[in-house]
N, C-alpha and C positions, 0 to 999 in steps of 0.2 A: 235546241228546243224549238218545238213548232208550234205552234199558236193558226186557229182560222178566226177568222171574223167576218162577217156578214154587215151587208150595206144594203143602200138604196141604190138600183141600177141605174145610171145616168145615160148611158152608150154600154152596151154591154158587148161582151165579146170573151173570146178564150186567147189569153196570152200569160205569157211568163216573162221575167226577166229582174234586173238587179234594181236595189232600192236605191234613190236618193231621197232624205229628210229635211225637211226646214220643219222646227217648232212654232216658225212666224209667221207670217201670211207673203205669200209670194209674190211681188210686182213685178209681171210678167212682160211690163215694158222696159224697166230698170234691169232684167234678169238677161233679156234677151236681144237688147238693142242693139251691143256691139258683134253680137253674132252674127246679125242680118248685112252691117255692112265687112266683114272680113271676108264672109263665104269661104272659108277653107273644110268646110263638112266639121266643126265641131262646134257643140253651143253652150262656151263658155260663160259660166253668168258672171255678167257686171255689175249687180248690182251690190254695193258697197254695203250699204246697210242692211244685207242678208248674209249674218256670221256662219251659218249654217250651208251656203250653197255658195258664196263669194270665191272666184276662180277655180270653179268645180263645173266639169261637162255632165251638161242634163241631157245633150242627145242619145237619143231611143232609151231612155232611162223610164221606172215607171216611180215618178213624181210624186210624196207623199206628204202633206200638205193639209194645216186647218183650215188654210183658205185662200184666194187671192185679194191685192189688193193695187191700187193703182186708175189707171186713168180709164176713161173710153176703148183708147185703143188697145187695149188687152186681147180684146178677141183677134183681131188683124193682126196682132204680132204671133198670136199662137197660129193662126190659118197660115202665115206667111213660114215662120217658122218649118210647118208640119210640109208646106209644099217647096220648099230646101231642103229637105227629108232630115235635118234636125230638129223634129220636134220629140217629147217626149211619146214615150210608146203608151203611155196610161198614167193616168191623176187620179189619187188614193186620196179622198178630202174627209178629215175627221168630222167637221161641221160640214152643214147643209152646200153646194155648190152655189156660190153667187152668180149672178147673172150675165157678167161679164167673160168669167171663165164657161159657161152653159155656151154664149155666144159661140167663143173662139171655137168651142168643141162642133157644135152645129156646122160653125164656117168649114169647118176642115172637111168633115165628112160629107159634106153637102157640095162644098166648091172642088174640093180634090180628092174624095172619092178614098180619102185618108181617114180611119179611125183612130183616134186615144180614146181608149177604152177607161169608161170613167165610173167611178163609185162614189160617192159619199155617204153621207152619215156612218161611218165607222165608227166615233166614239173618241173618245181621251184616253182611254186604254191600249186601240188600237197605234195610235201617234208615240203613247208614252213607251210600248212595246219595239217598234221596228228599229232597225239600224242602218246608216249608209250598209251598202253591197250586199245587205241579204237577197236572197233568192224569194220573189214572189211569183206564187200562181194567182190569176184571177180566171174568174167562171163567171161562165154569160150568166148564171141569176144571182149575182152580186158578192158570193164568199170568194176571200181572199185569205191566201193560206201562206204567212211567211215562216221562213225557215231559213 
């Protein structure tokens, strides 16, 4: 079954690829910290207290997510992440994008010239719908078409 849903454009762009979910809010330092010092090209998340993504690879993944949560450095570990070339390919955020995750996206595209292509305000429909591994399409004016 396929389902579109429409958002607000954060960084837009045309790209495709496989879902990953958390129902939690993601802490982007917790998720990604032990990735940054292994460097073996995959970015396995550590964070413990996320049941939904805990020892599951988010690289080039497009990330679907109510929200982030976590420290300051959030943004610097997605910019750092994205220019290790495991960062996620796109972040699907049901609620509004926080400021923190806004940063990290700005950093990447701005310092490395890297985009995650980013949507929010999807909806509680669109979160309660996806699954790990579906197939998403996103489109530069914000609809997202999982299947």
């Amino acid at each position: 079954m396929t389902r579109t849903f429409k958002g607000r454009v954060v960084l837009g762009g045309n790209v495709s690829g496989e879902s990953i979910v958390t129902r939690q809010g993601l802490n982007i330092l917790a998720s990604y910290l032990k990735s940054l010092n292994d460097r073996n090209g995959k970015a396995i998340c550590s964070d413990q207290n996320n049941k939904d993504l805990y020892n599951k690879d988010l690289a080039g993944k497009i990330i679907c997510l109510p929200q982030t949560i976590g420290s300051t450095t959030g943004g610097m570990i997605l910019q750092s992440v994205t220019e290790l070339g495991i960062g996620p390919k796109a972040m699907l955020f049901s609620k509004h994008i926080d400021s923190l995750a806004a940063a990290g996206i700005i950093l990447c595209y701005v310092w490395n010239n890297k985009k995650i292509v980013t949507i929010d305000q999807l909806g509680d429909e669109f979160l309660e719908f996806v699954k790990d591994g579906q197939h998403i399409e996103i489109r530069e004016d914000g609809t997202v078409i999982v299947s």
